[in-house]
C-alpha positions as CSV (number, residue, x, y, z in Angstrom):
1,X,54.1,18.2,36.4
2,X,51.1,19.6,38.4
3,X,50.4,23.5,37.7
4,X,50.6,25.3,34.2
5,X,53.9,26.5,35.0
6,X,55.6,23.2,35.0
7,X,53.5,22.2,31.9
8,X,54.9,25.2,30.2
9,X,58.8,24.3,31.2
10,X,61.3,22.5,28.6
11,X,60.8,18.9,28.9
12,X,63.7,16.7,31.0
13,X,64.8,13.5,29.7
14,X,63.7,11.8,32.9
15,X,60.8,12.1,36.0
16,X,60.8,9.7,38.9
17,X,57.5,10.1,41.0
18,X,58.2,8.5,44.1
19,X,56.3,8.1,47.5
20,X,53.9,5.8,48.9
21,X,50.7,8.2,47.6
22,X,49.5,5.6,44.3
23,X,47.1,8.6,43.0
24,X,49.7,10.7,43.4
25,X,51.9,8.6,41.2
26,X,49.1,7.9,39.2
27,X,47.8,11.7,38.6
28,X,52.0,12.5,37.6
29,X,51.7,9.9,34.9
30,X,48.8,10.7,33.6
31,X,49.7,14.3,33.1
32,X,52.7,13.7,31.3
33,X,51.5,11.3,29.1
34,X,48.7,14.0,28.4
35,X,51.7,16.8,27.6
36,X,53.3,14.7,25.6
37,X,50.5,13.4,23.4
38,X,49.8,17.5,22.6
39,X,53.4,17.1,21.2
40,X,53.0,13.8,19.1
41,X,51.5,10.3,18.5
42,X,52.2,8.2,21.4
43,X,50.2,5.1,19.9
44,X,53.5,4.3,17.9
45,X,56.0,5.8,20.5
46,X,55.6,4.8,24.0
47,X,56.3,1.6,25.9
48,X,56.1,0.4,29.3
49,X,57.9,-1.5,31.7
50,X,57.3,-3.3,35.0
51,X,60.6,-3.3,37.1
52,X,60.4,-6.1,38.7
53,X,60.5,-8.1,35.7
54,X,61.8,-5.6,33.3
55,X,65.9,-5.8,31.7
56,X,68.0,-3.0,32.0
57,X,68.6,-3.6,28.5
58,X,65.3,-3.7,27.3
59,X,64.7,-0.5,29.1
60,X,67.4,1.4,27.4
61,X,66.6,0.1,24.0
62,X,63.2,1.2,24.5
63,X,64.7,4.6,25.0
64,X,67.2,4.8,22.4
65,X,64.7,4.2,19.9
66,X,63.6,7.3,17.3
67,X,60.6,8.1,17.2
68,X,58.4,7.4,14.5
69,X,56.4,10.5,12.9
70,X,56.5,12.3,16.2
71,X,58.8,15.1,18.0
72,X,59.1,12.4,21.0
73,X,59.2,8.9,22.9
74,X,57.9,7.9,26.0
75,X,59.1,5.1,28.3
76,X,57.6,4.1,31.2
77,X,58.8,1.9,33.8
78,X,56.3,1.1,37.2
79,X,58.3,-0.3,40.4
80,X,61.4,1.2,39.4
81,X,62.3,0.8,43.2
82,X,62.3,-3.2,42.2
83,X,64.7,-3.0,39.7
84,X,67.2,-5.5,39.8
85,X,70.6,-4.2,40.8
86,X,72.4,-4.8,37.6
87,X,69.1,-3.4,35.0
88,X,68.9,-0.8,37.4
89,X,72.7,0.3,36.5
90,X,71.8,0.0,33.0
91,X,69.5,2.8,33.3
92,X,72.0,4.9,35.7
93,X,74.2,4.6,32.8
94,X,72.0,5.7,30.3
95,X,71.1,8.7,32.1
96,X,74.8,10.0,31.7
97,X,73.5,10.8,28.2
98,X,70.0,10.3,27.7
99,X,68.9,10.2,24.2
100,X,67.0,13.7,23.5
101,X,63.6,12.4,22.1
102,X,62.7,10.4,24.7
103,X,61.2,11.3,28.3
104,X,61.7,8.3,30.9
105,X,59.3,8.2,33.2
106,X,60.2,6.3,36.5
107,X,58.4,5.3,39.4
108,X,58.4,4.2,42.6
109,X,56.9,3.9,46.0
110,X,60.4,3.7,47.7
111,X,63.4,4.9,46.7
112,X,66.3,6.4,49.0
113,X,67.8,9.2,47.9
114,X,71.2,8.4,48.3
115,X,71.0,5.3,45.9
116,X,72.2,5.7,42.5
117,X,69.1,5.7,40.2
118,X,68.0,8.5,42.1
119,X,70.5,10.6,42.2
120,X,71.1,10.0,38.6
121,X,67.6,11.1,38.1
122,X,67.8,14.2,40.6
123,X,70.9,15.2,38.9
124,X,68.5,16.8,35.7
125,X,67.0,19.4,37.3
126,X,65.0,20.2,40.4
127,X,61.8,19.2,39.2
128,X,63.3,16.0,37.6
129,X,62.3,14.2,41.7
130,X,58.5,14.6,42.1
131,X,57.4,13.7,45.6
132,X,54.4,11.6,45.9
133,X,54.9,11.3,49.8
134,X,50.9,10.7,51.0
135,X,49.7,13.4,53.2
136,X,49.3,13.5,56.8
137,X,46.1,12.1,58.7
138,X,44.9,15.5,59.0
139,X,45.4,16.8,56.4
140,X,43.2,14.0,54.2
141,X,39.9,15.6,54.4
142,X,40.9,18.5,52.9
143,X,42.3,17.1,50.3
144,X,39.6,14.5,49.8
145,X,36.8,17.6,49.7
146,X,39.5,19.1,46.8
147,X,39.1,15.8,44.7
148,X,35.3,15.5,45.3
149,X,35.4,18.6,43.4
150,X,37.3,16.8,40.5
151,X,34.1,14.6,40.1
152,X,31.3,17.2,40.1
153,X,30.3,17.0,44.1
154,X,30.8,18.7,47.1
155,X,31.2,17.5,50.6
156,X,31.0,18.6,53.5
157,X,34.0,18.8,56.3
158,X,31.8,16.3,58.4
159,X,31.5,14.4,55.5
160,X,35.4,14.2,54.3
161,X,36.0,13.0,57.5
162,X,33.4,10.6,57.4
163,X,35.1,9.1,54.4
164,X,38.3,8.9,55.7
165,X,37.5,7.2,59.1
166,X,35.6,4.4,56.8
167,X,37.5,3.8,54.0
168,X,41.4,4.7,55.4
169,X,44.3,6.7,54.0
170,X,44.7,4.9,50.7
171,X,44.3,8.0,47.8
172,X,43.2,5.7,45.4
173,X,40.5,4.4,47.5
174,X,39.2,6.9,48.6
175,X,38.9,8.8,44.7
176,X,37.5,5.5,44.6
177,X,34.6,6.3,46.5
178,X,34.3,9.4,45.3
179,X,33.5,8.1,42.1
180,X,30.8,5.7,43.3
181,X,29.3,8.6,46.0
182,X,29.4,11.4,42.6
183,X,27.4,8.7,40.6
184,X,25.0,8.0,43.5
185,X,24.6,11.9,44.7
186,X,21.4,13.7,43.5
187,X,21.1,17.3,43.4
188,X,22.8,20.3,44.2
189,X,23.4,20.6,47.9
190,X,26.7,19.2,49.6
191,X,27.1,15.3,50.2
192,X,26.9,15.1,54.2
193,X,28.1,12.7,56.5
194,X,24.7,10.9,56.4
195,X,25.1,10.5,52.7
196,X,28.7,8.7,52.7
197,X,27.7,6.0,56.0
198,X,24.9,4.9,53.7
199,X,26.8,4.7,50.8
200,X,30.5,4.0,51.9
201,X,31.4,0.7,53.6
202,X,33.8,0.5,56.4
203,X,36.9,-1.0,55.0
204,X,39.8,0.7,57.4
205,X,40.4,-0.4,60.5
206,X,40.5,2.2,62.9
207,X,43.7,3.5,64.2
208,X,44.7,3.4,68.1
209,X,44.4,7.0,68.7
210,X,41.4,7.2,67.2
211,X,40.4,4.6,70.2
212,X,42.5,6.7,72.9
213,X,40.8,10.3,71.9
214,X,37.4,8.3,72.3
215,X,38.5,6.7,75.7
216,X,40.2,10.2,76.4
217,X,36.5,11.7,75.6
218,X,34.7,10.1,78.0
219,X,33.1,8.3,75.2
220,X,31.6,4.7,75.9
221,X,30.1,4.0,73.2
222,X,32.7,5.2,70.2
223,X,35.1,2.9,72.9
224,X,33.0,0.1,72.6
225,X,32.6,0.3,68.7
226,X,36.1,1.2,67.9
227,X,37.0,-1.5,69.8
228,X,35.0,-4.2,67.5
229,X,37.2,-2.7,64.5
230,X,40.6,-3.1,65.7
231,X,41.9,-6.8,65.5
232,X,45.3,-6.3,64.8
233,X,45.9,-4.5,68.1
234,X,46.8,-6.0,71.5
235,X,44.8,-4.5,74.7
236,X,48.1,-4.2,76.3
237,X,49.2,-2.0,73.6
238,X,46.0,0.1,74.0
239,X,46.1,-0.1,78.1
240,X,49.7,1.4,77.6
241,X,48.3,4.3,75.0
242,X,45.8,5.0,77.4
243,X,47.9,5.2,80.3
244,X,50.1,7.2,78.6
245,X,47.0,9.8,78.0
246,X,45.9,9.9,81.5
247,X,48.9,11.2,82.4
248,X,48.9,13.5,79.8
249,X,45.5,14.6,81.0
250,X,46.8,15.1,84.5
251,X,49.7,17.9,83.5
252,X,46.9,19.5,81.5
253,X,44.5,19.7,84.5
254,X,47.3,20.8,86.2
255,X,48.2,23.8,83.8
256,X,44.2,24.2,83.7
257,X,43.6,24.9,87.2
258,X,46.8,27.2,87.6
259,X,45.1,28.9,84.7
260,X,48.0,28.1,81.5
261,X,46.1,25.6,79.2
262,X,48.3,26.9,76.9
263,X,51.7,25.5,78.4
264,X,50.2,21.8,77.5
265,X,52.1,21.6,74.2
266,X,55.4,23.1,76.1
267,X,55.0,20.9,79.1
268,X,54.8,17.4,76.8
269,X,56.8,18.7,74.1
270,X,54.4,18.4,71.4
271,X,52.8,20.2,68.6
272,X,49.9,22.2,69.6
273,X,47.8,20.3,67.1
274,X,48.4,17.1,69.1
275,X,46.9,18.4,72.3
276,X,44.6,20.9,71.1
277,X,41.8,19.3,73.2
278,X,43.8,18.1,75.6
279,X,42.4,20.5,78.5
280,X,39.2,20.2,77.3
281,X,39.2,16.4,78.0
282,X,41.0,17.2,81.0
283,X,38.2,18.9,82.3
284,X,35.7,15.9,81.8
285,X,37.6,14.4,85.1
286,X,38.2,15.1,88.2
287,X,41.3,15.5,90.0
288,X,40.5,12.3,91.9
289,X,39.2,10.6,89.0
290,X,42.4,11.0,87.1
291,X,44.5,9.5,90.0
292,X,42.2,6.9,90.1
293,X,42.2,5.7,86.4
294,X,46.2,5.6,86.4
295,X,45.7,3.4,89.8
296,X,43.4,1.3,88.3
297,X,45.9,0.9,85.0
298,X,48.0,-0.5,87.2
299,X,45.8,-3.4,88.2
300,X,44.3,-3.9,84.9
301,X,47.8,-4.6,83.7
302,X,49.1,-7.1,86.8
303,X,45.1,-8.6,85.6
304,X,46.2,-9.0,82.0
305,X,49.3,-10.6,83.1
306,X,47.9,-13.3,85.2
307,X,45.6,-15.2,83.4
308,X,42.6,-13.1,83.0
309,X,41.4,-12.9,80.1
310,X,43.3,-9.7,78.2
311,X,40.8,-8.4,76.1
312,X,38.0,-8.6,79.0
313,X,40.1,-7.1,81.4
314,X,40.9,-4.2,79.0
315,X,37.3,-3.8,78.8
316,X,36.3,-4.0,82.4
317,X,39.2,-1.2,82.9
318,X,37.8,1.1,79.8
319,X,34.2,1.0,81.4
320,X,35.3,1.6,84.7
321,X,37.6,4.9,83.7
322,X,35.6,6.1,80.9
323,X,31.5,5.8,82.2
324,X,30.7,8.9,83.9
């Protein structure tokens, strides 16, 4: 149900949206409930369920129902992954043969694929499953400069990832502020990064790599402000991270000075996007320096361990490795 092709298809009897992306879900239910009000009067022929309180009965007589001076029914039915086990049979059932004026719309943020409901669902067609899996890290600021479009603005790539570092991965957030940054924006030139820090408050905490690129950087003071927004990570989780990135850095230094900085992504077995600037923070150490830092790892940890104080330990070790 997203591109003119599937607008223009016969209609199934059932869609489950399902993944974890809410706008995703939400954008899928929107559009179908826009296709089929072209068709007919929904005001009289749609109803909607919650599935974690919602009967298996109910459900089914919602969709068994004619509809009423219209070509079609809708039926709804949000957190279909919570469906009881017994309601949620009651729609598997149905689904053997679904009554052909009604569209049930399922869905859900989770739901295997090998239970029942969905591959009763599955079973109508290939576009009956619509994933709503949320996109990769990476890939949000992209697709957060594609929806900006959707309200009227344009940001720039510095500015997409602005808004992603401050208000997280959540989709609906972040159209969220997109709304509020559209309504604020004045002019014709592209929102910058400027633009969002003034208007966007930090509501995301910031992820642990996002800390080890810094610290990998050289980076004090990103270090020292990332570290103030992360309180639901350990330092000995981050001194291991880190740890684990020195000695990343070393087999790229290595590869560097033998002159291969392109055998990093071979040599650790992962994706060249991963350790794109791998040599290049490499470089910002020296061969001794390196050695040193995984030395002084060690000590920070037996610190950690004995009483000193984690956090300021952590700290002490972070300044010493990463101050030039």
């Amino acid at each position: 149900m997203t591109d003119k092709s599937e607008q223009s298809a016969p209609l199934l009897p059932v869609y489950l949206a399902c993944g974890e992306d809410a706008l995703k879900r939400a954008t899928v239910a929107k559009r179908l409930r826009a296709r089929l009000s072209s068709l007919g009067d929904l005001s009289f022929n749609s109803d909607e369920f919650d599935g974690e309180v919602a009967s298996g009965a109910d459900i089914v007589a919602a969709c068994n129902t004619v509809p009423f001076a219209s070509p079609v029914r809708l039926v709804e039915v949000r957190a279909a992954d919570k469906l009881r086990k017994a309601d949620a049979e009651a729609v598997v059932s149905y689904l053997d043969a679904p009554c052909s004026t009604t569209v049930l719309a399922l869905s859900a943020e989770k739901l295997a694929k090998n239970t029942r409901l969905y591959k009763a669902v599955a079973k109508h067609g290939k576009t009956a499953v619509i994933d709503c899996a949320p996109l990769k890290r990476h890939e949000l600021p992209r697709a957060v400069r594609s929806m900006a479009a959707g309200h009227g603005i344009v940001l720039t790539e510095g500015a997409a990832a602005k808004l992603v570092e401050l208000a997280g991965e959540d989709t609906v957030r972040l159209d969220s502020e997109l709304k509020k940054i559209a309504l604020a924006h004045r002019g014709g030139d592209a929102v910058n990064e400027s633009e969002v820090i003034s208007l966007v408050s930090r509501t995301a905490e910031v992820k642990p790599w996002e800390f080890v690129d810094a610290f990998s950087a050289r980076d004090v003071r990103r270090c020292l402000l990332y570290l103030g927004r992360m309180e639901s990570v350990s330092p000995h989780a981050l001194l291991a991270m880190c740890t684990t990135r020195l000695r990343e850095l070393v087999c790229a230094r290595s590869l560097a000075d033998r002159g291969n900085p392109r055998g990093v992504a071979a040599a650790l077995k992962a994706p060249d996007w991963r350790v794109k600037n791998h040599v290049r923070w490499a470089r910002g150490f020296s061969a001794e320096e390196l050695r040193r830092a995984l030395v002084s790892a060690r000590d920070a940890e037996q610190a950690m361990k004995s009483g000193s104080d984690p956090d300021a330990a952590f700290l002490d070790w972070v300044l010493f490795v990463a101050a030039r």
